[in-house]
C-alpha positions in Angstrom: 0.0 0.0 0.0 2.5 2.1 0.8 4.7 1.7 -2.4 1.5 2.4 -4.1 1.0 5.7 -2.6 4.1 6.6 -3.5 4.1 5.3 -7.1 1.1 7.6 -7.2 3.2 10.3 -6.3 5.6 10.2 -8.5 3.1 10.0 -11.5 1.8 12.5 -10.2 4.5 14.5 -10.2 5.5 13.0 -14.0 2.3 14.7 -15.1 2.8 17.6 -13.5 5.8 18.7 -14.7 4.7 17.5 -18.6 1.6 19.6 -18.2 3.9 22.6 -17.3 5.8 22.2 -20.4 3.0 22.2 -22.3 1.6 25.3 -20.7 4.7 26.9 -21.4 4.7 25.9 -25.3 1.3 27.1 -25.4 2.4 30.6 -23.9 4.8 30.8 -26.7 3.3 29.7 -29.2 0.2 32.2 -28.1 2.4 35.4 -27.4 4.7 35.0 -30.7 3.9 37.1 -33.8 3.0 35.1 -37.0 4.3 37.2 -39.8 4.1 36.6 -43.2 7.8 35.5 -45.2 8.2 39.2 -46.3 7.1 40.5 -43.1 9.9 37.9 -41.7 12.3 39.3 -44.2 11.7 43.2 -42.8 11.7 42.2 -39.1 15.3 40.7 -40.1 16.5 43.2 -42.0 15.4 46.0 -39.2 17.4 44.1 -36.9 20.8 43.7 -39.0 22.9 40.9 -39.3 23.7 39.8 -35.7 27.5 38.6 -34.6 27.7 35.0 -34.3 25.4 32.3 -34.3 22.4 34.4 -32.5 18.8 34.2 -32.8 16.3 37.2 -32.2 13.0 37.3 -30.5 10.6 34.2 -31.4 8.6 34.4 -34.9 5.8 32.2 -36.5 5.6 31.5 -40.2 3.5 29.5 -41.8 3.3 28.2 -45.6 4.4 25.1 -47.4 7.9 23.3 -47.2 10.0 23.8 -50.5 13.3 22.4 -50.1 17.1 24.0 -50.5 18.7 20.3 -50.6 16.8 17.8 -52.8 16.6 14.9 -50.3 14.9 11.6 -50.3 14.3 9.0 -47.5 16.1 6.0 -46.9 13.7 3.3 -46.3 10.4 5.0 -48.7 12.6 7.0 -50.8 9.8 9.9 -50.7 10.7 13.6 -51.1 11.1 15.4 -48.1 13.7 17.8 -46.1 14.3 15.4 -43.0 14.2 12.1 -42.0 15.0 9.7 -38.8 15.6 5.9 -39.3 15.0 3.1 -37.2 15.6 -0.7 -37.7 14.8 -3.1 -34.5 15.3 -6.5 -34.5 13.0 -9.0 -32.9 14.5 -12.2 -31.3 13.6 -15.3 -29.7 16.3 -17.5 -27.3 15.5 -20.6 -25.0 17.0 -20.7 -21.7 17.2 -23.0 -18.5 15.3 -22.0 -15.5 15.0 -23.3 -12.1 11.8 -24.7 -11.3 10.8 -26.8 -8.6 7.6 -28.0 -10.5 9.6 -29.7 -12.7 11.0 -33.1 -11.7 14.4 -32.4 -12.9 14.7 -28.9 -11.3 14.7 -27.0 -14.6 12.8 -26.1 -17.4 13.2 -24.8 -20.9 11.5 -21.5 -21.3 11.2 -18.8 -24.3 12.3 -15.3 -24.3 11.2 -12.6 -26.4 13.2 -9.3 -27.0 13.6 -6.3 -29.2 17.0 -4.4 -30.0 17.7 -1.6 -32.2 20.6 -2.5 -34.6 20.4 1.2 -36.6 19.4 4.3 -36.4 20.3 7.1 -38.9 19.2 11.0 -38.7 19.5 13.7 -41.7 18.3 17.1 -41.5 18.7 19.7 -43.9 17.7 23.5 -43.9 15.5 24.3 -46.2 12.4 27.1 -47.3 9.0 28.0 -45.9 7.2 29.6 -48.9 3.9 31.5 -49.1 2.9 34.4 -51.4 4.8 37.0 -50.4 8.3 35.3 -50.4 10.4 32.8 -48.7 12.3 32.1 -45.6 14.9 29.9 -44.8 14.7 27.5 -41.6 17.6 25.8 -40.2 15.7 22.6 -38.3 19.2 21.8 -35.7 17.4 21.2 -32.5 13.7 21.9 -33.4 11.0 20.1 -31.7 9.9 18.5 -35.4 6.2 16.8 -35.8 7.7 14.2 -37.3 5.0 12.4 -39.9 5.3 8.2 -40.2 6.2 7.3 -43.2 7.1 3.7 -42.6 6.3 1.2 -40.4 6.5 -2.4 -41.2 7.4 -5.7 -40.3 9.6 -8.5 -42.2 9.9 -12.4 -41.1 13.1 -13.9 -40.7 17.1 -12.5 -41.8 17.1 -10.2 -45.1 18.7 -12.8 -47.6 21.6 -10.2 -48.7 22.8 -10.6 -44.6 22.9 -6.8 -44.6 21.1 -3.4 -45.6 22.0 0.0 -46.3 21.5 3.0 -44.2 23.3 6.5 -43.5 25.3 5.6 -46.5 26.8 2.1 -44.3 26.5 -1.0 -44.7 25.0 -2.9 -41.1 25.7 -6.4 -40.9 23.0 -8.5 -39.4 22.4 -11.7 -38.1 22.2 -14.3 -35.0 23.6 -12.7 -32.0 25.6 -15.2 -29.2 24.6 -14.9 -25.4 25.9 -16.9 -22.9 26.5 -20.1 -25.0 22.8 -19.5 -26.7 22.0 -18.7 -30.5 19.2 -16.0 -30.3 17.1 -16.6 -32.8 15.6 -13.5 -35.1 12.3 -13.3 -35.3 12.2 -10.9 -38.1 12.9 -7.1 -38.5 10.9 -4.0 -38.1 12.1 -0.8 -40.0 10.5 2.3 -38.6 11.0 5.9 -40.5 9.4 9.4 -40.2 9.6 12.4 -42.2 9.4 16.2 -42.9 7.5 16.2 -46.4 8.3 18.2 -49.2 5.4 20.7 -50.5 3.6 20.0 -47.1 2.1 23.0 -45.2 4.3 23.9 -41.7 3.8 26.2 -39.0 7.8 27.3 -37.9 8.3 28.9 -34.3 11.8 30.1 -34.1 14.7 32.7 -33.3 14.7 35.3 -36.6 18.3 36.0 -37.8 19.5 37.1 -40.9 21.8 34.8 -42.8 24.5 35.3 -45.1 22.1 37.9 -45.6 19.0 35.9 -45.9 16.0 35.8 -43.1 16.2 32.6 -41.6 14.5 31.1 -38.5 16.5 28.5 -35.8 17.4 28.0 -32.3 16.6 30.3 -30.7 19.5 31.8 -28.2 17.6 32.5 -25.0 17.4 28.9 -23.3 14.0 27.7 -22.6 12.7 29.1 -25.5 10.7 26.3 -28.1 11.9 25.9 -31.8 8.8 24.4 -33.0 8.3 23.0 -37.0 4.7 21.4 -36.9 2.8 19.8 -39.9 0.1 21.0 -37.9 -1.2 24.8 -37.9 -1.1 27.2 -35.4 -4.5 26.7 -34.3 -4.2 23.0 -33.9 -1.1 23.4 -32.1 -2.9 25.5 -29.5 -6.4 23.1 -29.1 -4.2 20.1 -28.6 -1.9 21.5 -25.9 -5.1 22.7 -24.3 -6.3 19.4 -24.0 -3.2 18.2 -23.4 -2.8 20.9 -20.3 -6.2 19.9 -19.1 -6.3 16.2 -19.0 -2.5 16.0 -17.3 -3.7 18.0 -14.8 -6.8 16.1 -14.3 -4.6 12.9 -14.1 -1.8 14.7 -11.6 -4.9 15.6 -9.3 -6.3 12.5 -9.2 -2.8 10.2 -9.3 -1.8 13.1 -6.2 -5.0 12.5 -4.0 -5.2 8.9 -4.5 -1.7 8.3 -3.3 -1.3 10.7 -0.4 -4.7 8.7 0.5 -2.9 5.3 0.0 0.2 7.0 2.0 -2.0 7.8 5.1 -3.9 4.8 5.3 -0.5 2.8 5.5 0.8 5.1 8.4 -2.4 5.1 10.5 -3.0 1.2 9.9 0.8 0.7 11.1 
């Protein structure tokens, strides 16, 4: 009862603190201007070109993704400016347990697991484009809304023994442990992407470029560098929900454990 109470607690807690940081993603997004690309472009251009890598104040765009690099995915080969890459590998492997059921002491049981054998990342800037213009967004260290692109299963060990990704070739196979041949199940490749030609809401630090208005990190820590698939208004409903139903679930996590807690001490 008592490690109840406080598994409560903590959950409690866990929600609490993720509500906040919606809260405080919403109160960004909300106080932010949203500028068109030229008006991004003037604000820019009022502020100079800074020294060094600085960012400005926070500035919303929103239009449609036209990429700088032409870039396609690894696994669906589909045009888009980013992509993440994930292979796991499922496995099955039979060890010896103790069991006093058993007449000889032991008994052959099966073990199910999952490791990830790749994972590849690629990023590149690229342009948010509406009628008035064009800016540039740099997407090191957003918070991206990734969209899944790929998620699928294959039996058994690919017949060349290997795949490509990131440019390298991963070797796969059996794996030894502890005297035992695991035995693959099959392999699940995962992959998400930024879309070319798909409309984006950008929240991030205005700078000029080489010359060129550009959004990025921005400098001043706790401050979000969103790129969202989904619009402005979406992004503000769904962390409102979000804000309310954690905080529902910290009250009620909080007041059923502290309840659990106190029941323990005044039964002991």
């Amino acid at each position: 009862m008592l490690v109840g109470g406080i598994v409560l607690l903590v959950a409690a807690v866990v929600f609490f603190l993720i509500r906040q940081s919606q809260a405080t993603k919403l109160a960004q997004v909300m106080s932010a201007e949203t500028l068109t690309c030229a008006g991004v472009e003037r604000f820019c251009k009022d502020m100079g070109e800074p020294v060094g890598p600085s960012a400005g104040p926070q500035i919303g765009v929103k239009g449609t993704i036209e990429p700088k690099t032409a870039l396609k995915a690894e696994l669906s080969a589909q045009d888009c400016v980013c992509f993440k890459t994930q292979v796991e590998r499922q496995w099955e492997e039979e060890r010896w347990e103790d069991d006093p059921n058993e007449k000889s002491g032991r008994r052959l049981k099966t073990h199910t697991g999952t490791e990830t054998v790749a994972n590849n990342e690629r990023l590149e800037p690229f342009y948010v484009r509406d009628t008035s213009g064009r800016v540039l967004v740099d997407p090191q260290g957003a918070d991206i809304d990734w969209v899944k692109s790929v998620d699928r299963f294959e039996k058994g060990e690919p017949q060349a023994g290997a795949f490509m990704l990131g440019g390298v070739s991963i070797q796969i196979g059996g794996v030894q442990l502890g005297g035992t041949q695991r035995k693959t199940l099959g392999y699940r490749y995962h992959e998400w992407v930024l879309p070319a030609g798909r409309s984006v809401y950008v929240l991030g630090g205005a700078t000029l470029r080489s010359g060129e208005p550009c959004l990025q990190r921005p400098a001043e820590p706790g401050r979000r560098f969103l790129v969202s698939t989904k619009s402005e208004e979406q992004i503000i409903a769904s962390a409102r929900t979000a804000i309310l139903w954690l905080g529902i679930l910290a009250g009620v996590c909080g007041a059923a454990g502290i309840a659990l807690i106190l029941a323990r001490l005044f039964k002991g």
